[in-house]
Backbone as a printed PyTorch tensor [residue, N CA C, xyz], in Angstrom:
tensor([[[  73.7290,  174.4540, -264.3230],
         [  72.7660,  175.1050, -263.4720],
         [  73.5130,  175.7990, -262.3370]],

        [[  73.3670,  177.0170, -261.9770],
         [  73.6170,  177.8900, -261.0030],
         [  72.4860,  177.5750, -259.9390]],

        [[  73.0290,  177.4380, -258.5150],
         [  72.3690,  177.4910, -257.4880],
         [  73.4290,  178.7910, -256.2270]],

        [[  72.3330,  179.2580, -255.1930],
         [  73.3270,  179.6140, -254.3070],
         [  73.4960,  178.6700, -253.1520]],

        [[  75.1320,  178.6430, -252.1310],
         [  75.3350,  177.6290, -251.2480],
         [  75.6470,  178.8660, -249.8770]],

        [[  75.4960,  177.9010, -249.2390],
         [  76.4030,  178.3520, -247.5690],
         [  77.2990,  177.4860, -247.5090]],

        [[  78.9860,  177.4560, -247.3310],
         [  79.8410,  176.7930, -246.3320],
         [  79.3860,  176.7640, -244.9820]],

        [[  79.0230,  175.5830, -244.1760],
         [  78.6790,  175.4940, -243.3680],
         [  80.0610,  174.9300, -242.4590]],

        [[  81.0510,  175.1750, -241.4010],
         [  81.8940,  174.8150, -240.7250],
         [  81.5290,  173.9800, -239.7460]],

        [[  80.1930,  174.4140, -238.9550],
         [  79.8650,  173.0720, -238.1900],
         [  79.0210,  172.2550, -238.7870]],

        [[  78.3370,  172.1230, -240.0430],
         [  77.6170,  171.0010, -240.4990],
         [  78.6050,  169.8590, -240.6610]],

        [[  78.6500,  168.9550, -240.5600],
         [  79.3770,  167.4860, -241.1320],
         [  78.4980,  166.4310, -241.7470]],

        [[  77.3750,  167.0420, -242.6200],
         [  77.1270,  166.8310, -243.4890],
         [  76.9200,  167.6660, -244.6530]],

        [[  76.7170,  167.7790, -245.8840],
         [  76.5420,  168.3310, -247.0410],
         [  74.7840,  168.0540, -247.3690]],

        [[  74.2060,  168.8730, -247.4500],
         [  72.8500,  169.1830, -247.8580],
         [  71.9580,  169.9220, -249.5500]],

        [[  71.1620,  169.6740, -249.5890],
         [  70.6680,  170.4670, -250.9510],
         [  69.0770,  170.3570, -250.7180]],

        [[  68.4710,  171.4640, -250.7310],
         [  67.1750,  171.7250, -250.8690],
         [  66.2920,  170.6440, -251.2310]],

        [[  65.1120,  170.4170, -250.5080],
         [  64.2530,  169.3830, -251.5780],
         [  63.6570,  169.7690, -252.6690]],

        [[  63.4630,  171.2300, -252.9370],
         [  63.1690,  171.9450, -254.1950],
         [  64.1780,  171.5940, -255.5270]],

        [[  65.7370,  172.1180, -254.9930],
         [  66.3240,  171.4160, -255.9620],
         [  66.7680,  170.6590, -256.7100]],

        [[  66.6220,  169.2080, -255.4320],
         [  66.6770,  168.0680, -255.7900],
         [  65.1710,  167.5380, -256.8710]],

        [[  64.5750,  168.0250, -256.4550],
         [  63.2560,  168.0400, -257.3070],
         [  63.4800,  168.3830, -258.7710]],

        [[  64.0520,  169.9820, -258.5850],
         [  64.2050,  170.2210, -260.1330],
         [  65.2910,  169.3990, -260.6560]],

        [[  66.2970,  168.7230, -259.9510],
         [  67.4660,  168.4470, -260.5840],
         [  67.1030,  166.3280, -261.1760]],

        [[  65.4880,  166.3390, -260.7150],
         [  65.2500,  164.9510, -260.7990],
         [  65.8400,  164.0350, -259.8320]],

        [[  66.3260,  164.2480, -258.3540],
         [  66.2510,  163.1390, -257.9060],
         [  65.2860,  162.5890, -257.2230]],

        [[  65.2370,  161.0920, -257.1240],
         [  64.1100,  160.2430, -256.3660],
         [  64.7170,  160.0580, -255.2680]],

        [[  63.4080,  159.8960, -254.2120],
         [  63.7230,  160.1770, -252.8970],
         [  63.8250,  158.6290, -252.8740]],

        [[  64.5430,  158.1810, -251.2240],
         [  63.7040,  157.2040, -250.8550],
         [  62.8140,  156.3540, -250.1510]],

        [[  62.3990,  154.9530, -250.9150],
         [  60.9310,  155.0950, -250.1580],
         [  60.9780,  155.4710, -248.3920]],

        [[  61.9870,  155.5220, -247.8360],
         [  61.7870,  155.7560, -246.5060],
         [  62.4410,  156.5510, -246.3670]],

        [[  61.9500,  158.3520, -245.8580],
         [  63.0980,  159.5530, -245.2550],
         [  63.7840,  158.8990, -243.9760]],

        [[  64.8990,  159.5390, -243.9510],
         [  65.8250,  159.2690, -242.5880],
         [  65.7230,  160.4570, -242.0340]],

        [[  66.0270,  160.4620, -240.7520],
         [  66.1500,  161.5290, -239.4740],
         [  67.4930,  161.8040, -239.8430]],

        [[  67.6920,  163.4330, -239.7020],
         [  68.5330,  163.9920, -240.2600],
         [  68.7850,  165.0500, -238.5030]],

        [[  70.4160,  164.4960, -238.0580],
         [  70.3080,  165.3140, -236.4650],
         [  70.3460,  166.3790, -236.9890]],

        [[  69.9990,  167.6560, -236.5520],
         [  70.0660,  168.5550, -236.5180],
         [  70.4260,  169.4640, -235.0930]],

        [[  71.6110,  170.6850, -235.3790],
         [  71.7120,  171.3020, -234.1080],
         [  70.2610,  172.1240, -233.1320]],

        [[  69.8590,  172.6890, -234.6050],
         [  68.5360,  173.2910, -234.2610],
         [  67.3220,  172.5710, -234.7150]],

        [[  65.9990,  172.0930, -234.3860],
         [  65.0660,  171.2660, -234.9200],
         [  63.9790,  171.9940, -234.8710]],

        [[  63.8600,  172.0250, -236.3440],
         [  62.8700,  172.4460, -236.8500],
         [  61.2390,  171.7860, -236.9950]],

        [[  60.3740,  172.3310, -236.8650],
         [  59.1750,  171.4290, -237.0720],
         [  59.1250,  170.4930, -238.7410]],

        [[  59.4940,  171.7330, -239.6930],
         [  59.4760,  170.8850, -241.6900],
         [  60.8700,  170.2210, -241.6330]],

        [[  62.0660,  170.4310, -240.7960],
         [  63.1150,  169.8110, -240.8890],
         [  63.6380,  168.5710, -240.2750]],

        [[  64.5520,  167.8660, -240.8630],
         [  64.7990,  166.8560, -240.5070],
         [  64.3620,  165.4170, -241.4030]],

        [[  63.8970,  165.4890, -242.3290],
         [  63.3130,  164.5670, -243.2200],
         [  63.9070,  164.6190, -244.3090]],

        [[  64.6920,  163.8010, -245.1260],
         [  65.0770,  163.6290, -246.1730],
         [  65.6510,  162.3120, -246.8600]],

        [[  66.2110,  162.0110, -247.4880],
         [  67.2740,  161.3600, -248.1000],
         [  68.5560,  161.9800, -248.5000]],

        [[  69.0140,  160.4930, -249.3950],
         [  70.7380,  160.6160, -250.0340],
         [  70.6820,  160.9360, -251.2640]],

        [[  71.4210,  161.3790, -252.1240],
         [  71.7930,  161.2220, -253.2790],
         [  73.3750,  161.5840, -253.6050]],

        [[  73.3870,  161.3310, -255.1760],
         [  74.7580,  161.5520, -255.3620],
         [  74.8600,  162.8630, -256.1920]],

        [[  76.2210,  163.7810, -255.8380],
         [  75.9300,  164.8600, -256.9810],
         [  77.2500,  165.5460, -257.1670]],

        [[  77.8860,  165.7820, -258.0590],
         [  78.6030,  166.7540, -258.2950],
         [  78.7920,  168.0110, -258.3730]],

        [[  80.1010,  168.5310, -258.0830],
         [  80.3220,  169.6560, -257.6800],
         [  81.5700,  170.5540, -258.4780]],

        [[  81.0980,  171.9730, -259.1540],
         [  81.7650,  172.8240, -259.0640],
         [  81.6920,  174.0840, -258.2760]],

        [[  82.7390,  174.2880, -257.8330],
         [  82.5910,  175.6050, -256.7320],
         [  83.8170,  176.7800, -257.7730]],

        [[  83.2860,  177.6770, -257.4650],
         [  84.2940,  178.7400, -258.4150],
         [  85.2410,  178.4760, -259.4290]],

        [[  84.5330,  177.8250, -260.4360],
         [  85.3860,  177.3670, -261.7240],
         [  86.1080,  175.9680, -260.9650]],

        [[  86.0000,  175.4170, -260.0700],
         [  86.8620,  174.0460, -259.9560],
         [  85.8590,  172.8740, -259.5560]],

        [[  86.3710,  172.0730, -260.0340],
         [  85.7010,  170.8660, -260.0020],
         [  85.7710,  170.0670, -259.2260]],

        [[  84.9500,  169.9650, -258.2990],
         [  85.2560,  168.6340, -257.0300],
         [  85.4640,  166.8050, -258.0280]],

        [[  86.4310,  166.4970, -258.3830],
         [  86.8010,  165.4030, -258.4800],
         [  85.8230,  163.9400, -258.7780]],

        [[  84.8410,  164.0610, -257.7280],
         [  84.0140,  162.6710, -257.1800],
         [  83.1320,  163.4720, -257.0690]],

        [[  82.0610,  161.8570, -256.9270],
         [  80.5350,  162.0820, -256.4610],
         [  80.5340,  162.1030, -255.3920]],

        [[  79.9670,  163.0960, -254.7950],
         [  79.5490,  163.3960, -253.3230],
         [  78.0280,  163.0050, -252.8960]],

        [[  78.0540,  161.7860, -251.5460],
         [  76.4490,  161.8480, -251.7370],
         [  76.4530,  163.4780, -249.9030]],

        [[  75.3750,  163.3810, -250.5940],
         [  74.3190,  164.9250, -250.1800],
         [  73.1260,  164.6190, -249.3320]],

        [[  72.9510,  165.5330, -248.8720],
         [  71.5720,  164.7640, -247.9660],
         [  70.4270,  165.8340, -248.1960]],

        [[  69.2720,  164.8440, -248.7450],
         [  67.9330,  166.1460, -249.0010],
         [  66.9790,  166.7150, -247.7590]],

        [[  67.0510,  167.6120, -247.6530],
         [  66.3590,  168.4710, -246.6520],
         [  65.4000,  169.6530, -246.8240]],

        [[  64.3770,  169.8540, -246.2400],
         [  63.6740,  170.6260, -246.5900],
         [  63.4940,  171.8200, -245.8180]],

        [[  63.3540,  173.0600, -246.0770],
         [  63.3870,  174.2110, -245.6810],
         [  64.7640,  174.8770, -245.4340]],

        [[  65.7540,  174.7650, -246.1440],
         [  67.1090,  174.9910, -245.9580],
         [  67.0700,  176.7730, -246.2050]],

        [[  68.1290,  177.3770, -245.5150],
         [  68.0120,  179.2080, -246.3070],
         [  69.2170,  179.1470, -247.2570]],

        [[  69.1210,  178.0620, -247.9750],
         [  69.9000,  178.3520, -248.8380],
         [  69.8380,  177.0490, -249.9180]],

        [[  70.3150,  177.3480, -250.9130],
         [  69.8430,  175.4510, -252.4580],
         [  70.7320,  174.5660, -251.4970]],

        [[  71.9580,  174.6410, -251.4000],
         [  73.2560,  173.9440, -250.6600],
         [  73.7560,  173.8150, -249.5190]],

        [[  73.6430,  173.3780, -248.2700],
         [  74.3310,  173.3860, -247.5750],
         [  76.0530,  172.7400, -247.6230]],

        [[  76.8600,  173.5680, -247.9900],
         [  78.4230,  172.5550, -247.7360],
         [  79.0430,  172.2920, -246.5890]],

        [[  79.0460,  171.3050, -245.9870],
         [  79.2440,  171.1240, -244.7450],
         [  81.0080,  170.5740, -245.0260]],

        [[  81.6200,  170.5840, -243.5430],
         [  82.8930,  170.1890, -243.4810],
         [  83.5110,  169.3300, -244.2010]],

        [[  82.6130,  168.2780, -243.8330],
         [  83.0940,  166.7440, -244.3070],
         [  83.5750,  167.0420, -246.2160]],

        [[  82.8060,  168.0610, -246.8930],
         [  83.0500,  168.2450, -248.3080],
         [  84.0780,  169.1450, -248.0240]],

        [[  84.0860,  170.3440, -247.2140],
         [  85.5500,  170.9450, -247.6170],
         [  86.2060,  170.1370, -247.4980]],

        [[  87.0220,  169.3200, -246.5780],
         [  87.8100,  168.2740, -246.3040],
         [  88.7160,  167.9580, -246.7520]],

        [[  87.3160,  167.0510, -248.0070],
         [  87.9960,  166.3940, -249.1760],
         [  88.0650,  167.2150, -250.2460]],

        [[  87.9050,  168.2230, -250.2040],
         [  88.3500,  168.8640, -251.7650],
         [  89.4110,  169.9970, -251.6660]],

        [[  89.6970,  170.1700, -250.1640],
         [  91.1320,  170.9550, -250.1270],
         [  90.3670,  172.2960, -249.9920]]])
């Protein structure tokens, strides 16, 4: 599955749409967590974890990365620092 992402430099977390997580089948859980945000949105800030793998331009991130679900993102992906990091 093709999605589009943003590299995010000041996020230090990694994000993915609740749409996609939807299509991609994950279950939320039973309790969303507060998600800080620099800017706060009224639909934002509510989500969960999951785990997910990653290819970015033909390469393969290694490991499962958990992700954090969020809703109203302008984009399927947010990649935040903490994932460049670790994947060089």
């Amino acid at each position: 599955m093709e999605f589009s992402a943003l590299f995010d430099t000041g996020a230090k977390s990694t994000f993915i749409s609740e749409e996609l997580a939807k299509e991609l089948g994950f279950r939320p859980y039973p309790k969303p967590i507060e998600i800080p945000l620099t800017i706060k949105r009224e639909n934002g800030g509510d989500g969960g974890e999951s785990t997910l793998a990653f290819t970015i331009a033909g390469r393969e991130i290694p490991f499962g990365y958990t992700v954090r679900v969020a809703k109203d993102l302008v984009e399927d992906v947010i990649i935040g620092s903490s994932l460049m990091g670790d994947s060089g």
